[in-house]
N, CA, C and O atoms as CSV, one atom per row, in Angstrom:
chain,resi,resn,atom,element,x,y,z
A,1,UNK,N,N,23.369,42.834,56.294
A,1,UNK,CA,C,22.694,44.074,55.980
A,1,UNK,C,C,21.922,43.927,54.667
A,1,UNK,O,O,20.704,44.067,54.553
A,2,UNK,N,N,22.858,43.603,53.608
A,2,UNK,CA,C,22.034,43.216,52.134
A,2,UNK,C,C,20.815,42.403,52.501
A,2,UNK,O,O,19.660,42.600,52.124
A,3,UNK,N,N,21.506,40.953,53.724
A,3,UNK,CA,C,20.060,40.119,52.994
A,3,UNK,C,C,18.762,40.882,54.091
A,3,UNK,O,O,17.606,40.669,53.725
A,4,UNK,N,N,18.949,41.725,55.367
A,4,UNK,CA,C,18.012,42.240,55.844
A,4,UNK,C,C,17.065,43.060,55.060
A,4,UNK,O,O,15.847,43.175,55.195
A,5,UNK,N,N,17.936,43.648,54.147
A,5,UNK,CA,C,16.964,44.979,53.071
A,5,UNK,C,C,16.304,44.143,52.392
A,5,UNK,O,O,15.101,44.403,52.376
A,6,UNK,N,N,16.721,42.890,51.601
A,6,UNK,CA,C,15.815,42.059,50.603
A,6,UNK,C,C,14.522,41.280,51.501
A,6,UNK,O,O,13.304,41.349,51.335
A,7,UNK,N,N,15.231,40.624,52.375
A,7,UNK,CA,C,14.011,40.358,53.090
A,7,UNK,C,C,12.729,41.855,53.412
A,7,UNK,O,O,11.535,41.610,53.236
A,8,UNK,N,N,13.108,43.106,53.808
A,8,UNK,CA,C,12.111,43.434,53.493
A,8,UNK,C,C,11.650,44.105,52.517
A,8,UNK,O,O,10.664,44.843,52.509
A,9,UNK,N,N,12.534,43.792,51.484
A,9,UNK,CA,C,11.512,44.541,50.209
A,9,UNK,C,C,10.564,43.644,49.961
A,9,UNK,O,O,9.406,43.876,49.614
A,10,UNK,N,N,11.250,42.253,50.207
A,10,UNK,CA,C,10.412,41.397,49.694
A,10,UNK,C,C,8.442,40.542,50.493
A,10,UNK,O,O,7.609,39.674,50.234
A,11,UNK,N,N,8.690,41.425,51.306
A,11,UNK,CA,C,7.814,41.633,52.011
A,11,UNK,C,C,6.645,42.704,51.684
A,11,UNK,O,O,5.612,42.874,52.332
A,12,UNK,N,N,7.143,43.509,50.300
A,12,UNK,CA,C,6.157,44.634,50.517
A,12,UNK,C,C,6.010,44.780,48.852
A,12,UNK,O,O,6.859,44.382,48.054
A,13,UNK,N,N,5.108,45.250,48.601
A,13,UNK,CA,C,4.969,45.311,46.869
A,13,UNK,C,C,5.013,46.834,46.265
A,13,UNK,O,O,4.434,47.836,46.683
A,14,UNK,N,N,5.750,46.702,45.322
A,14,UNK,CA,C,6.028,48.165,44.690
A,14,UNK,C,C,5.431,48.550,43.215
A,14,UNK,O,O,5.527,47.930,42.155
A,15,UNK,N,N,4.702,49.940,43.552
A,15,UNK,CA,C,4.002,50.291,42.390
A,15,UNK,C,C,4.974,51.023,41.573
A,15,UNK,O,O,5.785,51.808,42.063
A,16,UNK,N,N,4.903,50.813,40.574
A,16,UNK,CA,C,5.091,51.813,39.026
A,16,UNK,C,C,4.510,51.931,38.549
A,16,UNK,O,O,3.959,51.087,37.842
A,17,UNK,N,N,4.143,53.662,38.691
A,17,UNK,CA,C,2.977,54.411,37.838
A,17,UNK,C,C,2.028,53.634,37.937
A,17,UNK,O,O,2.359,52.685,38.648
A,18,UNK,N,N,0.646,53.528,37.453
A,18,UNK,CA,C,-0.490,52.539,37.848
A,18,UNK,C,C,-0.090,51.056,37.606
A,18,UNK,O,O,-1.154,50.440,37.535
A,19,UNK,N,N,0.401,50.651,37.531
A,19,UNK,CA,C,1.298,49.159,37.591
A,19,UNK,C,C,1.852,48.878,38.671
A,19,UNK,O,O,2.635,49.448,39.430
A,20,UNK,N,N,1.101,47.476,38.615
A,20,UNK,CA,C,1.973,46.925,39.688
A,20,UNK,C,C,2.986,45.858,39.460
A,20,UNK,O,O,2.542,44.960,38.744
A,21,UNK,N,N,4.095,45.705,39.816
A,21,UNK,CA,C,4.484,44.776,39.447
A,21,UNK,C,C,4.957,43.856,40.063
A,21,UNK,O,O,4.321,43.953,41.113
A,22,UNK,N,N,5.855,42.716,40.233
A,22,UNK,CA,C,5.603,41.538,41.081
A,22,UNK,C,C,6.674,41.496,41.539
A,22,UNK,O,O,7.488,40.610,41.279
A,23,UNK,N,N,6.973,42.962,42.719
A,23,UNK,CA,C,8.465,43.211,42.999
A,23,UNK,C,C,8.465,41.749,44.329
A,23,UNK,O,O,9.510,41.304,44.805
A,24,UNK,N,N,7.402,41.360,44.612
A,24,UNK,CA,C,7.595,40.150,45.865
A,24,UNK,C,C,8.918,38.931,45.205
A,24,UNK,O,O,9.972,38.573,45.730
A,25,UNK,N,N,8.237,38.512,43.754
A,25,UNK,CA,C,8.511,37.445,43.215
A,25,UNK,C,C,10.551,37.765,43.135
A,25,UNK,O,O,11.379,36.920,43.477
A,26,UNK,N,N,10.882,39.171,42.602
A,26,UNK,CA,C,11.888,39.331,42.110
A,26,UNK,C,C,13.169,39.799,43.443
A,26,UNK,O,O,14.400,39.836,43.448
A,27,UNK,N,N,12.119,40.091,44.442
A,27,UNK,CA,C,13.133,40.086,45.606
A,27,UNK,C,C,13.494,39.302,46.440
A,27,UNK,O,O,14.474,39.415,47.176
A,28,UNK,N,N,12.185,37.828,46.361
A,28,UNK,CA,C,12.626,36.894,47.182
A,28,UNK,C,C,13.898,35.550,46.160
A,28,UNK,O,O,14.553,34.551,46.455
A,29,UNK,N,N,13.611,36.429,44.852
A,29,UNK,CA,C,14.890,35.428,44.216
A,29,UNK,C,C,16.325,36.175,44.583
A,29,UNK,O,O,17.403,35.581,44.602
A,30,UNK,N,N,16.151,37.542,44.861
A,30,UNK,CA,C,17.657,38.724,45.005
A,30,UNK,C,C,17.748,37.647,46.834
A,30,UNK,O,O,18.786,37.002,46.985
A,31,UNK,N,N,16.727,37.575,47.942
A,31,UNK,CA,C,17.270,37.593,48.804
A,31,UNK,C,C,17.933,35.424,48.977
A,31,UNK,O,O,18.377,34.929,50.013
A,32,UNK,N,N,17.819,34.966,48.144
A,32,UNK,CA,C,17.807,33.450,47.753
A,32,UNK,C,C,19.481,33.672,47.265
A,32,UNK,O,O,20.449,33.155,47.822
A,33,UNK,N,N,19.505,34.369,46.355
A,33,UNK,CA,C,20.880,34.320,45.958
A,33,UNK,C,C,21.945,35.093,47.220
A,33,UNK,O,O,22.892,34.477,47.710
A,34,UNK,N,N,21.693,36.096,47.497
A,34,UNK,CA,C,22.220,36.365,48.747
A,34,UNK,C,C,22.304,35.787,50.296
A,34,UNK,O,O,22.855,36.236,51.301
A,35,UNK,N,N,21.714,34.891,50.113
A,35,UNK,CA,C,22.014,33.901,51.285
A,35,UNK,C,C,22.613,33.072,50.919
A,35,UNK,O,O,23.331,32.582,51.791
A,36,UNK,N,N,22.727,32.315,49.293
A,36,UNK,CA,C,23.432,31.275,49.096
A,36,UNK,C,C,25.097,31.830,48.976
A,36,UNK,O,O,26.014,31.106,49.363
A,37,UNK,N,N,25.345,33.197,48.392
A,37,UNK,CA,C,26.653,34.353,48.604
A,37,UNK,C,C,27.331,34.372,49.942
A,37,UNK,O,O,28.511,34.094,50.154
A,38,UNK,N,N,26.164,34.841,51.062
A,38,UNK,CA,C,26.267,35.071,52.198
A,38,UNK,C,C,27.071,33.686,53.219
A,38,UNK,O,O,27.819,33.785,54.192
A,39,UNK,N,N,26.555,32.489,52.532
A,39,UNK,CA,C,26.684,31.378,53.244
A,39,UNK,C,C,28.216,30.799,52.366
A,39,UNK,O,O,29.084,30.211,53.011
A,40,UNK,N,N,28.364,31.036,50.996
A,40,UNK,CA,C,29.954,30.999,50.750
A,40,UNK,C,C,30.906,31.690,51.074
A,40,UNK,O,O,32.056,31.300,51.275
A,41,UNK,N,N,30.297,33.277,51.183
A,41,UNK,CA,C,31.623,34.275,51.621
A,41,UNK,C,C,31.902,33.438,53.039
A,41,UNK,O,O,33.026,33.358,53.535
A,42,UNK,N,N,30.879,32.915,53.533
A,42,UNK,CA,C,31.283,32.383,55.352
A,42,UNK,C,C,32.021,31.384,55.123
A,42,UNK,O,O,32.669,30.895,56.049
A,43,UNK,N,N,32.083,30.890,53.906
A,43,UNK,CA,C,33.111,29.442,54.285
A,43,UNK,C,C,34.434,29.655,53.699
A,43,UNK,O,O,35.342,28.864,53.952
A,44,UNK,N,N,34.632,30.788,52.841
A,44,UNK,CA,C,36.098,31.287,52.138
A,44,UNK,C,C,36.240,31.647,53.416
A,44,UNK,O,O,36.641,30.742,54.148
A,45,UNK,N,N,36.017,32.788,53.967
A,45,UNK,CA,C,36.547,33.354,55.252
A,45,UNK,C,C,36.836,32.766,56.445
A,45,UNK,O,O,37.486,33.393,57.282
A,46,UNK,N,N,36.303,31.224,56.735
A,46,UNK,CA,C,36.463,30.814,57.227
A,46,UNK,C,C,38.004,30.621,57.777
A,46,UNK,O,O,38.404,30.830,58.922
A,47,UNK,N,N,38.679,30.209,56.754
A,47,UNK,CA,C,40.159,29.505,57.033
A,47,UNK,C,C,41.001,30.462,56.760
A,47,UNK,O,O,42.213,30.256,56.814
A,48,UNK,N,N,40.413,31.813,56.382
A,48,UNK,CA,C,41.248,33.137,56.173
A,48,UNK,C,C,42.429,33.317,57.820
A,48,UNK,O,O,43.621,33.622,57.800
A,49,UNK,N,N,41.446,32.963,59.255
A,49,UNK,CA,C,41.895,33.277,60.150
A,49,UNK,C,C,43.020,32.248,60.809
A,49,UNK,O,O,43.758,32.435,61.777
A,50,UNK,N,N,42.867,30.921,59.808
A,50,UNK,CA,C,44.079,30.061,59.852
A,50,UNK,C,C,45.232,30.630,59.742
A,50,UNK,O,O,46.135,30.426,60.553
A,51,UNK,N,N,45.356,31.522,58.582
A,51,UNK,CA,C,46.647,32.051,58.221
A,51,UNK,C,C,47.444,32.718,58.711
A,51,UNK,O,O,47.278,33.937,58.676
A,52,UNK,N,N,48.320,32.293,59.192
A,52,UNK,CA,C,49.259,33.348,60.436
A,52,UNK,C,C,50.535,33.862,59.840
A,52,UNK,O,O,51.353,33.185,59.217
A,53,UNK,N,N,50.590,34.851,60.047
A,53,UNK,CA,C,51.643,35.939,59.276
A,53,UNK,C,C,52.865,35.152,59.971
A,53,UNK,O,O,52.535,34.426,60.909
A,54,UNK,N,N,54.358,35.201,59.606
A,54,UNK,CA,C,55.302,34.749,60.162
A,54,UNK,C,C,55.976,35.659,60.187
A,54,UNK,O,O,55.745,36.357,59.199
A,55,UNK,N,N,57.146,36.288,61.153
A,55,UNK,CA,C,58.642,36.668,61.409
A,55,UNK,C,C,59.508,36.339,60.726
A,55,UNK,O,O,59.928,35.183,60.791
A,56,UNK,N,N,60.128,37.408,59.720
A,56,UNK,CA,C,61.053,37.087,59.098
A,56,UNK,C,C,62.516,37.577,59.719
A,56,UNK,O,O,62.841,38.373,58.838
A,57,UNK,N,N,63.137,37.589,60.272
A,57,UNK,CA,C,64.797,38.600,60.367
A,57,UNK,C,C,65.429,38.229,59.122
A,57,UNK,O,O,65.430,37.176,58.485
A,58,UNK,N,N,66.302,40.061,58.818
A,58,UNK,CA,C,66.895,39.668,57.494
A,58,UNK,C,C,67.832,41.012,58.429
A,58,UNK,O,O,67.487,41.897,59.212
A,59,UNK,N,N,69.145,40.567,57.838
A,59,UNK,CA,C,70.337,41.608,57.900
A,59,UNK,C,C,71.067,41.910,56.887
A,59,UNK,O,O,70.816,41.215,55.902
A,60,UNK,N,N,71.864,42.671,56.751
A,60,UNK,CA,C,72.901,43.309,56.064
A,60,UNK,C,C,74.064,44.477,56.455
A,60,UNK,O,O,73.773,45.616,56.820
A,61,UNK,N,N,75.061,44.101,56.346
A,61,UNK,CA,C,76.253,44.639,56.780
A,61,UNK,C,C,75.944,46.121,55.990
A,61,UNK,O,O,75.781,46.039,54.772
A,62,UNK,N,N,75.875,47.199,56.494
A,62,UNK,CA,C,75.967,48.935,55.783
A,62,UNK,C,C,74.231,48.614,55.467
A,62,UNK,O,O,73.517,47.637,55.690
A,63,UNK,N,N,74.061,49.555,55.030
A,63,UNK,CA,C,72.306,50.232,55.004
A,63,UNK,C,C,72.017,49.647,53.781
A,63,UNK,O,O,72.732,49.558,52.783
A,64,UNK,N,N,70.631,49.173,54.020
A,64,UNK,CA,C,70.195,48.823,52.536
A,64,UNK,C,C,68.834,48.643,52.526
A,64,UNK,O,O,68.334,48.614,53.651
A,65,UNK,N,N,68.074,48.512,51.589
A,65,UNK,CA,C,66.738,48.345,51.313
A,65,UNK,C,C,66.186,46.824,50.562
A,65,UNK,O,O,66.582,46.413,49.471
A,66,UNK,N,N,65.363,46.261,51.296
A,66,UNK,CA,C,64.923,44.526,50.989
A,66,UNK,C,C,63.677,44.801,50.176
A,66,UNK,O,O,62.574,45.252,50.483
A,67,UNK,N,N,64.273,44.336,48.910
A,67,UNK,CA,C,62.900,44.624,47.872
A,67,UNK,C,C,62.337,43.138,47.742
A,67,UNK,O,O,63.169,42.316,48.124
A,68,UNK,N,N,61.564,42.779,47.458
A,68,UNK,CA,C,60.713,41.182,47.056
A,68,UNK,C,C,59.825,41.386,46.034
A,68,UNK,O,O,59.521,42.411,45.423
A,69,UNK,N,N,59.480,40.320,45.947
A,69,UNK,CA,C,58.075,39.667,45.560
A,69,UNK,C,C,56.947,39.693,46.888
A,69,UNK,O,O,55.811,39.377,46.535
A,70,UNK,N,N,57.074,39.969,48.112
A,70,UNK,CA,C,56.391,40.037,49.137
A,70,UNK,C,C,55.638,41.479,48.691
A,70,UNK,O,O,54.493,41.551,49.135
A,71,UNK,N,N,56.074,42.638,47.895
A,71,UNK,CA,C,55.366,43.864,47.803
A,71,UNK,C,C,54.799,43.836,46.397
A,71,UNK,O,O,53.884,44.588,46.060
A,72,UNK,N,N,55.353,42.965,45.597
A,72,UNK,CA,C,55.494,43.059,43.774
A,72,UNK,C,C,56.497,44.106,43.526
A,72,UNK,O,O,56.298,45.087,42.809
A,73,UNK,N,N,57.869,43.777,44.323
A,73,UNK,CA,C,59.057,44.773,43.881
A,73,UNK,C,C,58.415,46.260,44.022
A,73,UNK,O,O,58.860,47.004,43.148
A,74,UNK,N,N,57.899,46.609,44.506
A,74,UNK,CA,C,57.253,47.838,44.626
A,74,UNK,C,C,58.072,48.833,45.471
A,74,UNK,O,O,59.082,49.355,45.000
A,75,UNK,N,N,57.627,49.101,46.750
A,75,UNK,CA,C,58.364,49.996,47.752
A,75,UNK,C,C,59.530,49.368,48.341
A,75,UNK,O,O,60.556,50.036,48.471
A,76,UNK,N,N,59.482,48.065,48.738
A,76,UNK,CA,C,60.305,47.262,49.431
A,76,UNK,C,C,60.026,47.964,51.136
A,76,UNK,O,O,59.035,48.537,51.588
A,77,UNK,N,N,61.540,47.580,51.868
A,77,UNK,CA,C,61.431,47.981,53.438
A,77,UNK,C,C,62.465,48.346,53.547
A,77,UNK,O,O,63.469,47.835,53.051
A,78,UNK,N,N,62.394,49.450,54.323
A,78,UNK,CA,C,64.253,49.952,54.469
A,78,UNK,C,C,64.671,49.289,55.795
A,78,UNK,O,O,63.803,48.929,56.590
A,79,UNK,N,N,65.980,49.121,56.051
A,79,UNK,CA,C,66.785,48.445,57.206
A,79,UNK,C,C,67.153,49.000,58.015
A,79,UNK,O,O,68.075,49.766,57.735
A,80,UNK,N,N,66.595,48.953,59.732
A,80,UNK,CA,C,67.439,49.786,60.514
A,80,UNK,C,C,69.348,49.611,61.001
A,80,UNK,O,O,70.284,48.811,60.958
A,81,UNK,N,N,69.088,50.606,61.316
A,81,UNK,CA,C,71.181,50.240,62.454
A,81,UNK,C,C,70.717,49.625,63.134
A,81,UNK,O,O,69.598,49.911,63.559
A,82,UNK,N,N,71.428,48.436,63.558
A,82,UNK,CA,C,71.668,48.085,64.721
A,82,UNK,C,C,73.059,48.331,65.862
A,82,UNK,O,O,72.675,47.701,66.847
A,83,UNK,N,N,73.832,48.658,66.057
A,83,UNK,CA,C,75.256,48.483,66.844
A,83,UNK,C,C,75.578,47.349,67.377
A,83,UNK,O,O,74.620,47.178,68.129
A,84,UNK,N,N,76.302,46.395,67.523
A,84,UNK,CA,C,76.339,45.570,68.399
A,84,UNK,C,C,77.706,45.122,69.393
A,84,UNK,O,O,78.012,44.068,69.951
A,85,UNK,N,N,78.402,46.587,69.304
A,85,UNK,CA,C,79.492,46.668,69.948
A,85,UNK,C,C,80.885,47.040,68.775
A,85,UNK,O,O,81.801,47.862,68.800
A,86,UNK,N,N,80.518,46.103,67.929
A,86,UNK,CA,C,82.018,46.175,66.686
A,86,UNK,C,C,81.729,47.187,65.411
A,86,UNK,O,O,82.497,48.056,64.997
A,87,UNK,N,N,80.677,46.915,64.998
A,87,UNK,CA,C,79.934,47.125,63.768
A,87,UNK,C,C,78.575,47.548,63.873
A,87,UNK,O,O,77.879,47.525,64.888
A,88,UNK,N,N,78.339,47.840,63.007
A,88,UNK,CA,C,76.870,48.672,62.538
A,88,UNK,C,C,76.342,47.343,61.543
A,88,UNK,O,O,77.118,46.849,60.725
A,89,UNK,N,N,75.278,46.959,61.674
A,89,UNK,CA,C,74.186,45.556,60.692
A,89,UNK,C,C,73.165,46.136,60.898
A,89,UNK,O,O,72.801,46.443,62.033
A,90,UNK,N,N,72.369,46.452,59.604
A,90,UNK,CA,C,70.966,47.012,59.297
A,90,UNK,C,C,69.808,45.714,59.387
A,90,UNK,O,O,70.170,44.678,58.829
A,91,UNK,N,N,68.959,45.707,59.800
A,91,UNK,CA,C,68.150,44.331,60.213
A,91,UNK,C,C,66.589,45.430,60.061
A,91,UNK,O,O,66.347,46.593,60.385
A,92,UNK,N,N,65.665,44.154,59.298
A,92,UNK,CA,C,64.401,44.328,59.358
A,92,UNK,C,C,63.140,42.965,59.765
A,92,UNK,O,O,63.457,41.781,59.657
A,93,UNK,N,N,62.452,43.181,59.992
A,93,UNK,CA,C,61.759,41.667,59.990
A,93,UNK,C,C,60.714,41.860,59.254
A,93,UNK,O,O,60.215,42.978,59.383
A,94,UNK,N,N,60.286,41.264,58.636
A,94,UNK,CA,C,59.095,41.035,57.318
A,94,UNK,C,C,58.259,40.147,57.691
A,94,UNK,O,O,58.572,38.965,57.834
A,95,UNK,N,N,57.034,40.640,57.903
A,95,UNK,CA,C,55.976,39.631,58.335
A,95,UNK,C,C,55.079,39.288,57.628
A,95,UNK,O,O,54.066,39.986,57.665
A,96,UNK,N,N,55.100,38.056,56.693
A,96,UNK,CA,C,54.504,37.356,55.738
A,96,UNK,C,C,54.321,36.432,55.667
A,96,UNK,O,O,55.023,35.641,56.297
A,97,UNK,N,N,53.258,35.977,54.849
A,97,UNK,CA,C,51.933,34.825,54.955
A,97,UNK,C,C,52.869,33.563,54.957
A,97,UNK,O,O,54.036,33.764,55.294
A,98,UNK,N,N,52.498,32.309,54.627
A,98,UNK,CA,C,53.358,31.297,54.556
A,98,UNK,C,C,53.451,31.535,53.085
A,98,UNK,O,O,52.421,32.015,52.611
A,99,UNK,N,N,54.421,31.321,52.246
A,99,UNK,CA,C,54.488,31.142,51.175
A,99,UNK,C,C,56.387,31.121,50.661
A,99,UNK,O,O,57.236,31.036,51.549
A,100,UNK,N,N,56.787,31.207,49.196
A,100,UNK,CA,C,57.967,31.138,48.490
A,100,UNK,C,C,58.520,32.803,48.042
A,100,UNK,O,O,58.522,32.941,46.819
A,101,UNK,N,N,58.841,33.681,48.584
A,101,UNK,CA,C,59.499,35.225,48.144
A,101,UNK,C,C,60.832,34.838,47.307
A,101,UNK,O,O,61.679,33.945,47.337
A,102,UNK,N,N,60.572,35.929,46.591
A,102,UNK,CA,C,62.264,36.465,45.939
A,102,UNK,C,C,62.734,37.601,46.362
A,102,UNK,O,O,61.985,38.565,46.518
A,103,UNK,N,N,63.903,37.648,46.583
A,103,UNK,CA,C,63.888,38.830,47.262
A,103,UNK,C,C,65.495,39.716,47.037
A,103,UNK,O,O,66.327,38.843,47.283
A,104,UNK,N,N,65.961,40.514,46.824
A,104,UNK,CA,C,67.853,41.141,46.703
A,104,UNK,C,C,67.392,42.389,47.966
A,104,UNK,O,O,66.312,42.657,48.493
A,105,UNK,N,N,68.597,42.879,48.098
A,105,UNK,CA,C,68.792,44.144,49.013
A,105,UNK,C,C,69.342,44.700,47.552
A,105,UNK,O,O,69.849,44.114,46.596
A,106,UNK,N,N,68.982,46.239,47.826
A,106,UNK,CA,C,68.897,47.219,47.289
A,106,UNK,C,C,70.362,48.331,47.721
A,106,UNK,O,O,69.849,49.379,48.114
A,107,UNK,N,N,71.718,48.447,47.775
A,107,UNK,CA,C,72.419,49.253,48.364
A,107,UNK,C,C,72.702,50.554,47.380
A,107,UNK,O,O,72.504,50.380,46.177
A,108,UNK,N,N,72.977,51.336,47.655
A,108,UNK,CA,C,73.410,52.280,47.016
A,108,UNK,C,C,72.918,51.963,45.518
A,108,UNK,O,O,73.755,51.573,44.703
A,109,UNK,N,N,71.573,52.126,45.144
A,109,UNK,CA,C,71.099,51.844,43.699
A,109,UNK,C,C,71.552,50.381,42.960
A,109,UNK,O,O,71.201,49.955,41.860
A,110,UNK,N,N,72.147,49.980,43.618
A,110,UNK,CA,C,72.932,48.699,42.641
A,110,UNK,C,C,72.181,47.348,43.883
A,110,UNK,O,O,72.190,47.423,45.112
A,111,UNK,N,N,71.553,46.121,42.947
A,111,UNK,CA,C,71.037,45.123,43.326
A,111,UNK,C,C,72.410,44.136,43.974
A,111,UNK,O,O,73.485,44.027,43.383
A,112,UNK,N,N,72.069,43.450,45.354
A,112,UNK,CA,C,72.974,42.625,45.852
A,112,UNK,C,C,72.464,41.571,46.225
A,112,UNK,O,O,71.327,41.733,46.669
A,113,UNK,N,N,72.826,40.559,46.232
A,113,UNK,CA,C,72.059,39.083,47.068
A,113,UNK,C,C,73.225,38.499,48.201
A,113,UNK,O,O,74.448,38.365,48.235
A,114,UNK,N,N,72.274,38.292,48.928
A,114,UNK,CA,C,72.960,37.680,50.131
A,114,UNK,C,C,73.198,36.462,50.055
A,114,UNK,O,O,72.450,35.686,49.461
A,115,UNK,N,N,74.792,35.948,50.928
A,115,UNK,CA,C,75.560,35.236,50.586
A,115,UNK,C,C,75.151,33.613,51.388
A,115,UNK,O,O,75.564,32.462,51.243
A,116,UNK,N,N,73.987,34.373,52.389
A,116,UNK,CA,C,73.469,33.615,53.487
A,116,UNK,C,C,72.066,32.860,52.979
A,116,UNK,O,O,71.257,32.297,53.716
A,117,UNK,N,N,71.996,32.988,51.597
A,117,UNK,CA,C,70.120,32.206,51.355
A,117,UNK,C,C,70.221,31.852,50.047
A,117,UNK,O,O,70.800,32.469,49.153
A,118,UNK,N,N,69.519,30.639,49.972
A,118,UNK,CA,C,69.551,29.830,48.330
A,118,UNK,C,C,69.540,31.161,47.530
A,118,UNK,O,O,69.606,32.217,48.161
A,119,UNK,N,N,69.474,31.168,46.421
A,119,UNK,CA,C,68.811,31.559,45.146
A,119,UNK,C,C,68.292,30.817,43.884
A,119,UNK,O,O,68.375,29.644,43.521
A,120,UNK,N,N,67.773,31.833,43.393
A,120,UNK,CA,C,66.854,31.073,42.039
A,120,UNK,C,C,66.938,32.178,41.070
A,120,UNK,O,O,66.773,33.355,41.388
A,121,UNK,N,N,67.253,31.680,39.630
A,121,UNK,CA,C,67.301,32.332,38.428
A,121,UNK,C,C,69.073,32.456,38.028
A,121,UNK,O,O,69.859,31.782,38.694
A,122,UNK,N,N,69.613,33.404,36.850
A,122,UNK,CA,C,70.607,33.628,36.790
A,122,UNK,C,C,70.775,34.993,36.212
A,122,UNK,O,O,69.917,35.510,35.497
A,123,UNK,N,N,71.904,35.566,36.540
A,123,UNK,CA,C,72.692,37.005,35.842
A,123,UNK,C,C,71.674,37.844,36.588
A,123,UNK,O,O,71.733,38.023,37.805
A,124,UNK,N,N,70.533,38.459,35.625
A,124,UNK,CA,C,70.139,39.980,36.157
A,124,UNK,C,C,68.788,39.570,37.089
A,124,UNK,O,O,68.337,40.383,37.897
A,125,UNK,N,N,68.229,38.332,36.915
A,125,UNK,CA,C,67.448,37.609,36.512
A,125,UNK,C,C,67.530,36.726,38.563
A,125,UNK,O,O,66.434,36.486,39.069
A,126,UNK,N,N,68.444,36.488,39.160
A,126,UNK,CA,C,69.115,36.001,40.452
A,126,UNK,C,C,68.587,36.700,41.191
A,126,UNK,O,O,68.840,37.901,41.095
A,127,UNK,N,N,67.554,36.197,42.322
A,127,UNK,CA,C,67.221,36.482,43.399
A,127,UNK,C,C,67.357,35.948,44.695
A,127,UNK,O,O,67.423,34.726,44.561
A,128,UNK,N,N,67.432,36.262,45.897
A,128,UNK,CA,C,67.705,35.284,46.609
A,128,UNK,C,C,65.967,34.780,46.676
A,128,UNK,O,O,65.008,35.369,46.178
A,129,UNK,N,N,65.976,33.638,47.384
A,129,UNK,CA,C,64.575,32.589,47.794
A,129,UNK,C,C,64.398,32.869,50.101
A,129,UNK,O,O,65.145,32.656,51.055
A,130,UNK,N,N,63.323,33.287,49.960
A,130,UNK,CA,C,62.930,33.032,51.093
A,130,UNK,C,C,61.387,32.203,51.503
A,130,UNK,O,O,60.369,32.839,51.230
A,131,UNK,N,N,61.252,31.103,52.012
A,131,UNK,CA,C,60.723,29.853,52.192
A,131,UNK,C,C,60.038,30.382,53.441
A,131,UNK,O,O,60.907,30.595,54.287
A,132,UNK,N,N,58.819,30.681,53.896
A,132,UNK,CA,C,57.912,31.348,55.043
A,132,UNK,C,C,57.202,30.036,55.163
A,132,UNK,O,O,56.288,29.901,55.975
């Protein structure tokens, strides 16, 4: 759309007040740089569609909320019930890029890490590690 408008400004010459000025010269440099833009945004985006979100399953015994580094500790995701005959396990799946998360469940206001995934750091500082 941008480089269609430059191409035709640059096609047509624009007066100011009895002046003319050499809007040809200054739009065919706007539509030069926008094709050379146009032709990088195409190659970043290119491998954007490489990236495939992954399936995470995460559980926890009683209700809880999975905060990360996947949101910037922000909202996190809350956990549904599941039943599975004996017990009640809250399970969510998190679907994220390939990359390294930190991540605790959230229960009743107080931070917990699961007993089931590396961690990294220590004391308040201990998160668990999830590897996508």
């Amino acid at each position: 759309v941008l480089v269609g408008l430059a191409e035709e400004l640059a096609s047509s010459r624009i007066m100011v007040g009895k002046r003319s000025i050499n809007a040809e010269y200054m739009h065919s440099y706007l539509l030069s740089r926008l094709e050379g833009f146009s032709e990088k945004l195409k190659q970043q985006i290119k491998g954007v569609d490489l990236i495939k979100f992954k399936e995470v399953s995460l559980s926890w015994i009683g209700m809880a909320k999975v905060m990360g580094s996947f949101d910037g500790w922000s909202r996190g995701v809350s956990m549904s019930p599941e039943y599975d005959g004996f017990s009640t396990k809250f399970s969510t799946t998190l679907r994220l890029k390939p990359g390294r998360y930190e991540i605790k469940y959230l229960v009743d206001e107080a931070w917990h890490l699961s007993p089931e995934l590396p961690t990294v750091g220590e004391d308040l500082m201990e998160n668990n590690i999830l590897i996508v």
